[in-house]
C-alpha positions as CSV (number, residue, x, y, z in Angstrom):
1,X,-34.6,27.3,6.6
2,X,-36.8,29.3,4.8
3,X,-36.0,30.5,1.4
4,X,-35.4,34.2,2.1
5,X,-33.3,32.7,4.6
6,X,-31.0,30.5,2.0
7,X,-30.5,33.0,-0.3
8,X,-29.1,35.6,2.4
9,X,-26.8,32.6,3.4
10,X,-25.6,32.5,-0.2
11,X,-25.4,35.8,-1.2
12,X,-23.1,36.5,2.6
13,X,-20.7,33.7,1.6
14,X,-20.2,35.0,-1.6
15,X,-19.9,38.7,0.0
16,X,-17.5,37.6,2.9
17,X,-15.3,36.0,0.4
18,X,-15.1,38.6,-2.1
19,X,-14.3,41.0,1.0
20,X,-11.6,38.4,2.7
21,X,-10.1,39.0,-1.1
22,X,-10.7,35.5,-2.0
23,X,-11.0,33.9,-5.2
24,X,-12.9,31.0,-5.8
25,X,-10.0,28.9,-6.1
26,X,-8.3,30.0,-2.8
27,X,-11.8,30.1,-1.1
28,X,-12.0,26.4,-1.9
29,X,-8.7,25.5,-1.4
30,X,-9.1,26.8,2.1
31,X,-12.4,25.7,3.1
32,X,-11.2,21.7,1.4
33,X,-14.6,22.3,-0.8
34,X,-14.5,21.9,-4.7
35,X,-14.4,25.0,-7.1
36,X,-17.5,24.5,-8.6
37,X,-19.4,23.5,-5.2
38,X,-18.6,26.8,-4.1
39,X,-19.7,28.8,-6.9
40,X,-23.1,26.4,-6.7
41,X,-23.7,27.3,-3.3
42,X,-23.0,31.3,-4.3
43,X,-25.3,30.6,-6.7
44,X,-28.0,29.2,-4.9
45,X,-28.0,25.5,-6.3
46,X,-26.8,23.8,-3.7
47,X,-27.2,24.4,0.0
48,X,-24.2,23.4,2.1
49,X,-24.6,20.6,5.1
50,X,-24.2,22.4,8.8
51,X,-20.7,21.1,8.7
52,X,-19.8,22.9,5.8
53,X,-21.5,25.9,6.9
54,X,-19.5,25.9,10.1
55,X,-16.1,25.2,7.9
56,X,-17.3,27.6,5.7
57,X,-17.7,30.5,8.4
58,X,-14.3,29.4,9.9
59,X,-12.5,30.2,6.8
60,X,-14.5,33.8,6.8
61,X,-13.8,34.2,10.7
62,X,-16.7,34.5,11.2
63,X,-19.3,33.0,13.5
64,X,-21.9,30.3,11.8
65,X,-24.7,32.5,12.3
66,X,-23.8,35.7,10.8
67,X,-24.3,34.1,7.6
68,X,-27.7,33.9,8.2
69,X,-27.5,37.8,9.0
């Protein structure tokens, strides 16, 4: 993925959660990620494996690749 491409993936996560009404804390409780690997991928410093993207889109009911939308 390109760059462009990343940081849309980041910045949808973060803007899925925050409209699901999710904190950090419940976002990572529900997705069985860490606290602080979510807000590194929000943040653009770490870039999630396809199987987290997928667990990650699950949580947001949401298919895989609308977070590249």
């Amino acid at each position: 993925m390109t760059n462009s491409t990343l940081e849309k993936v980041y910045k949808n996560i973060k803007m899925l959660r925050n409209k699901k009404g999710y904190s950090q804390m419940r976002f990572a409780e529900l997705t069985g990620l860490s606290e602080d690997y979510i807000s590194l991928i929000e943040n653009g410093k770490r870039t999630p494996s396809l199987k987290r993207l997928i667990t990650i889109a699950e949580v947001l009911d949401v298919e895989p690749y609308q977070l590249l939308m």
